[in-house]
C-alpha positions as CSV (number, residue, x, y, z in Angstrom):
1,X,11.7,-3.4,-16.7
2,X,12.0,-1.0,-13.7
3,X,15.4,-1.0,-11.9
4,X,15.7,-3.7,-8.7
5,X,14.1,-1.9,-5.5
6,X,12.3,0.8,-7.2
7,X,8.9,-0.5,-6.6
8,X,8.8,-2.2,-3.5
9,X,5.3,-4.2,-3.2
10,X,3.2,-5.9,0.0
11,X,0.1,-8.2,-1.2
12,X,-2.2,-8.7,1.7
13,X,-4.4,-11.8,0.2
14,X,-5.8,-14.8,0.9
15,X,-4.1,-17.1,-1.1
16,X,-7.4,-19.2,-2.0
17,X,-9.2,-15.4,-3.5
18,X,-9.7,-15.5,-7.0
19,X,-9.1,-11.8,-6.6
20,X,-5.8,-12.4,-4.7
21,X,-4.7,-15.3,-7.5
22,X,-5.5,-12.5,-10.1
23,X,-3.2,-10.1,-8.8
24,X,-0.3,-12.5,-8.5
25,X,-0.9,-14.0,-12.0
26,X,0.0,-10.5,-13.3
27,X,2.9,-9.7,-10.8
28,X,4.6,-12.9,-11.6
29,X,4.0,-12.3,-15.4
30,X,5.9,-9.3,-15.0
31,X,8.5,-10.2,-12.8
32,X,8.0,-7.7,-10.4
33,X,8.8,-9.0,-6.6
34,X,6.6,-8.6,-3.7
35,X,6.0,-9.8,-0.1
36,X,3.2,-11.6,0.5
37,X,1.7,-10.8,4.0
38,X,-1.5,-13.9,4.4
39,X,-4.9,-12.0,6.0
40,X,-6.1,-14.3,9.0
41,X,-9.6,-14.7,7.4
42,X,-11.1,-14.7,10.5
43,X,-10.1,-11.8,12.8
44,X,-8.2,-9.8,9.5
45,X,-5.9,-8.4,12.2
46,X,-3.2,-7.9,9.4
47,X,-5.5,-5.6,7.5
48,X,-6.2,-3.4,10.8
49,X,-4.4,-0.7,9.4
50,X,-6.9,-0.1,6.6
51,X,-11.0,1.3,6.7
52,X,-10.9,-0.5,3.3
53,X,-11.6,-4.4,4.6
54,X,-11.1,-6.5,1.7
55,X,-8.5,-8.5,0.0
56,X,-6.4,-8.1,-2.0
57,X,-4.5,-4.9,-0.9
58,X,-1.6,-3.8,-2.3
59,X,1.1,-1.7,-1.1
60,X,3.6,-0.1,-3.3
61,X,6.4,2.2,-2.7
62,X,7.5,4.0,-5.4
63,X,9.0,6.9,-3.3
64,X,6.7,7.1,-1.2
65,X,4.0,4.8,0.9
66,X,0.6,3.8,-1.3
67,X,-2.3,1.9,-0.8
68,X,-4.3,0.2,-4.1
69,X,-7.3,-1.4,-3.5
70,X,-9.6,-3.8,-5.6
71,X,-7.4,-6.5,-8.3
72,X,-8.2,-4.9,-11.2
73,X,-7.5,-1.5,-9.9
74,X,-4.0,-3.3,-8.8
75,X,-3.9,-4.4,-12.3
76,X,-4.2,-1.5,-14.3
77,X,-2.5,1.0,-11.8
78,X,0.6,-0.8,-11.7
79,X,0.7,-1.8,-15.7
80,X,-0.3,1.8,-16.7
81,X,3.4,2.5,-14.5
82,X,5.0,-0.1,-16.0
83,X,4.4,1.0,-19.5
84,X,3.9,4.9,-18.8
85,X,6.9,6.9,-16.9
86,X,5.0,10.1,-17.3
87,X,3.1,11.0,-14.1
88,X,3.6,8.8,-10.6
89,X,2.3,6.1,-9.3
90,X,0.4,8.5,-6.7
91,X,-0.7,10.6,-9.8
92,X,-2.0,6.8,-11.5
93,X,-4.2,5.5,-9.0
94,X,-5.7,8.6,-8.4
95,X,-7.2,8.2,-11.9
96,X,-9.2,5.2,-10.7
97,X,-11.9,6.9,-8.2
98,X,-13.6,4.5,-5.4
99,X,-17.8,5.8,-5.3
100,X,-20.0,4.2,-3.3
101,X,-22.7,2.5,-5.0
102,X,-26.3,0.5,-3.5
103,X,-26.5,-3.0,-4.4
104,X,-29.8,-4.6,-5.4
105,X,-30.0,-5.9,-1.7
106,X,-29.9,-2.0,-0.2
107,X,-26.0,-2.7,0.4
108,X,-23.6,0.4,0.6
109,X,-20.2,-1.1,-1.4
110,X,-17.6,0.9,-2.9
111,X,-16.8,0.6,-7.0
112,X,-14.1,2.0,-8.7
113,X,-14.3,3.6,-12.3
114,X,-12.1,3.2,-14.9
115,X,-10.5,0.2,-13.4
116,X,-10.2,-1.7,-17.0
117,X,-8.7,1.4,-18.1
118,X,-4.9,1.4,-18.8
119,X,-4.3,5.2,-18.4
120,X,-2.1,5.9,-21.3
121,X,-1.5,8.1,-24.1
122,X,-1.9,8.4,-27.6
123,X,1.3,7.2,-28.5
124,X,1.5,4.3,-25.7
125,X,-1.7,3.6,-26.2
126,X,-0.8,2.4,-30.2
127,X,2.1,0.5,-29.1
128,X,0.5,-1.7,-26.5
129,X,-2.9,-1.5,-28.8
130,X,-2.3,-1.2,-32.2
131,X,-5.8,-1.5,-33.4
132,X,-8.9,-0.3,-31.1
133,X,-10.4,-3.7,-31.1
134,X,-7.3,-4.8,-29.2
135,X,-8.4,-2.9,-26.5
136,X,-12.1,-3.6,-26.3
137,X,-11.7,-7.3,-26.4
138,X,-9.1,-7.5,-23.6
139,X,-11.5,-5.1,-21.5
140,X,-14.8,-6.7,-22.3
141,X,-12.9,-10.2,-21.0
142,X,-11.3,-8.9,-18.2
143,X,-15.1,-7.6,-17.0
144,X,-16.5,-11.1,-18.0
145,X,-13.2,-12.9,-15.7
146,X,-14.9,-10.6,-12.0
147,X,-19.0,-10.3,-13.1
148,X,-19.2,-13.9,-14.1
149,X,-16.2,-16.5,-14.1
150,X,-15.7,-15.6,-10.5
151,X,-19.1,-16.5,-9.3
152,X,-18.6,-19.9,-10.6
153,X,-15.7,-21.1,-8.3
154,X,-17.5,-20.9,-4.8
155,X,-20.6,-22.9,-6.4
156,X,-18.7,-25.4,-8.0
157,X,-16.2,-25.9,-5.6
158,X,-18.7,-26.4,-2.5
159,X,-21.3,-28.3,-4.3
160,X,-21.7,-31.0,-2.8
161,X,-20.9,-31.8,1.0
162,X,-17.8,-33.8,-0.1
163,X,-16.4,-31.2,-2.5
164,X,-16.9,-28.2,0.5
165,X,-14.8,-30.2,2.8
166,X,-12.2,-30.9,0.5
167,X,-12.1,-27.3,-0.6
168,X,-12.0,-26.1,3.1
169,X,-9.3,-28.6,4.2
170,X,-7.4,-26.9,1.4
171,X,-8.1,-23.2,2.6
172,X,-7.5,-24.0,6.1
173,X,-4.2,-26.2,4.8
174,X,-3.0,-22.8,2.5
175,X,-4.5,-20.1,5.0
176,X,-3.5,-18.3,8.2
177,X,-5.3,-20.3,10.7
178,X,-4.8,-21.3,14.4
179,X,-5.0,-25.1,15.1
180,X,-9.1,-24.1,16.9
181,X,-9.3,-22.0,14.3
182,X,-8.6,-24.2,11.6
183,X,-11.0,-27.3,12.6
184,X,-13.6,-24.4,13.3
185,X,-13.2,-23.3,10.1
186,X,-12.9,-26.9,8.2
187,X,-16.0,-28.3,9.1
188,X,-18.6,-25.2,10.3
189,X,-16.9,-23.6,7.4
190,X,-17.4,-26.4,4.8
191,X,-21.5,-26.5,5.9
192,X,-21.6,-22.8,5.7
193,X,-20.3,-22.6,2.4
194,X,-22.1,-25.4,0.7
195,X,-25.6,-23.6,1.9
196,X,-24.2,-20.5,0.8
197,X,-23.6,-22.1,-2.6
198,X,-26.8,-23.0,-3.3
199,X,-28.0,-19.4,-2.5
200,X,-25.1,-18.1,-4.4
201,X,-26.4,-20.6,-7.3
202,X,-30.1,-19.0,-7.3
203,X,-28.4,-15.5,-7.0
204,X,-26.5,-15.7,-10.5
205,X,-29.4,-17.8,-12.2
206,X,-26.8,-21.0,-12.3
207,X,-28.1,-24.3,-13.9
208,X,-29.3,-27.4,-11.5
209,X,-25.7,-28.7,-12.2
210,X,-23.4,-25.4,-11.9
211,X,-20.7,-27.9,-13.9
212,X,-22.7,-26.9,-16.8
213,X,-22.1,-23.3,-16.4
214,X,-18.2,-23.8,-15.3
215,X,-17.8,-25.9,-19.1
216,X,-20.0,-23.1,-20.4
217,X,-17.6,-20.5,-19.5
218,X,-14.1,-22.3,-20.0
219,X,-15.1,-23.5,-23.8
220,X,-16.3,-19.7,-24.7
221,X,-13.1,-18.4,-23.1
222,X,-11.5,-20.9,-25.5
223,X,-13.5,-20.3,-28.4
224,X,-13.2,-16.6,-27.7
225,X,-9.4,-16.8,-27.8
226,X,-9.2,-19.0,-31.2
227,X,-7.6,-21.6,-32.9
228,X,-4.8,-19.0,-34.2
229,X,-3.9,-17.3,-31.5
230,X,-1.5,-18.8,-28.2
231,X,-3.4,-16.3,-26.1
232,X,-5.5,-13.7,-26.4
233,X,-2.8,-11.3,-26.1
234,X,-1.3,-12.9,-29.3
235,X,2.0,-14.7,-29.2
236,X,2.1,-13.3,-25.2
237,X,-0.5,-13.0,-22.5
238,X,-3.0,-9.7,-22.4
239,X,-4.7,-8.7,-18.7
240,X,-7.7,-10.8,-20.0
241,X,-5.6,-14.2,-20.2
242,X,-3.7,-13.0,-16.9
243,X,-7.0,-12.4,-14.7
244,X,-8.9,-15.9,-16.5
245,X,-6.4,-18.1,-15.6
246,X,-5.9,-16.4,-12.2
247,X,-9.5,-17.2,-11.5
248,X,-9.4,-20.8,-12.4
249,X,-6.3,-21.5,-10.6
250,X,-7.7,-21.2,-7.3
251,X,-9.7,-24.5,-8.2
252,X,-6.6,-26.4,-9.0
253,X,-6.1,-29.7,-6.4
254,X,-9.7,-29.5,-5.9
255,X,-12.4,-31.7,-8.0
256,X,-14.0,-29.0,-10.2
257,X,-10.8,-28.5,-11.4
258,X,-10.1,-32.0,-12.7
259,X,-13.4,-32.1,-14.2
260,X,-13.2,-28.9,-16.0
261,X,-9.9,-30.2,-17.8
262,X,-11.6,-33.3,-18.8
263,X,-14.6,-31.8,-20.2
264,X,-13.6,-28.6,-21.6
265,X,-11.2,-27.7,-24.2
266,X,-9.1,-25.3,-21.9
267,X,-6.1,-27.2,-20.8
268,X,-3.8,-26.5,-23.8
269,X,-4.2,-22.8,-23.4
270,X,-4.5,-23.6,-19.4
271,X,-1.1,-24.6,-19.7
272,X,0.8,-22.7,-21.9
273,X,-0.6,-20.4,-19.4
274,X,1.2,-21.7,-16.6
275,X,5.1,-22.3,-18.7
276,X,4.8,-18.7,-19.5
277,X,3.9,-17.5,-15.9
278,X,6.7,-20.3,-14.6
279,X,9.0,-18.2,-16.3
């Protein structure tokens, strides 16, 4: 627990981001407060202030003004603080470099290292991990929840015509829209995004019916979790159950969701998930 007003946080999102619905999985988990300033997808004005041009951002004040980028950079900066009292939070983030990287397609992007990384030592390192394994497995799962499980929403949740707009009268109902804006977005948003799904779809080698990969995925979360365990943090949930479910949430209201409850066996973890989160 940090005393009330010592960390003062700003998360610039779009509520609909997987990335976004990570970040506020943890910070809820935690308890810690924060102001929620929503990004006009659009024209980003709110994010003028920064070169770096995605969300989530994430400002924290711990003494003095910060910027984190990237939600699992977020993640592990802020819970390495939480746990670790030993250097700031300036001195923290610092430990997760951005480098600039080429993608496949001859695009310049920006990676961070380290970001599964909790940056701790050898004596908090045995209290929060008491055996190494602990640690690999709630890495290796929070990689899986950003290079695969997020490339199934978007797919899933714009694949057909009917599903995109559905899904895009949701993000225009949850966003920061202007009435022209919003319509815009609904319906040359909805067409956009369900063309874009399909190339997404070729992109990450998904099945004919990307359902099949979304089941795929939930029952090996489940299965990877076990029958003996609440989470796969244990009794409590680890930053691997934390970023999975804040993935999936952003599905919730919306067909693929529904489906994946009926057809998979996540919705008893799903919701112990949420009561703990609720709390």
């Amino acid at each position: 627990q940090l005393p009330a007003g010592s960390l003062q946080l700003t998360l610039y999102q779009y509520k609909t981001c997987p990335f976004c619905s990570k970040v506020r999985a943890f910070l809820d988990y935690h308890g810690l407060p924060y102001e929620i300033v929503e990004v006009n997808p659009i024209m980003r004005k709110e994010i003028k202030f920064s070169s770096y041009r995605k969300v989530p951002i994430l400002l924290a004040n711990a003494g003095s003004p910060l910027q984190l980028n990237d939600s699992s950079v977020i993640i592990s900066a802020i819970k390495t603080y939480l746990i670790s009292r030993r250097n700031s939070l300036e001195e923290i983030v610092s430990f997760y470099p951005p480098v600039k990287t080429m993608t496949e397609q001859g695009k310049e992007v920006l990676e961070y290292e380290n970001k599964y990384w909790l940056m701790l030592d050898e004596k908090e390192t045995k209290r929060v991990y008491p055996v190494k394994e602990v640690r690999v497995e709630e890495m290796k799962w929070r990689k899986w929840a950003d290079d695969w499980l997020v490339h199934l929403i978007s797919p899933n949740v714009y694949r057909t015509p009917k599903e995109a707009l559905a899904s895009f009268d949701y993000i225009v109902r949850e966003g920061k829209f202007g009435t022209l804006e919003g319509l815009f977005a609904k319906y040359v948003g909805a067409v956009a995004m369900f063309f874009v799904s399909k190339r997404l779809k070729k992109r990450h080698q998904l099945r004919d019916d990307v359902r099949e990969d979304l089941y795929e995925a939930a029952n090996e979360w489940v299965k990877a979790v076990g029958k003996n365990r609440l989470f796969m943090g244990g009794n409590q949930p680890n930053l691997a159950d934390l970023a999975v479910y804040g993935v999936l949430r952003v599905m919730e209201g919306l067909e693929a969701f529904d489906d994946m409850m009926v057809h998979t066996n996540i919705q008893p973890w799903y919701q112990r998930m949420e009561e703990v989160i609720q709390k």
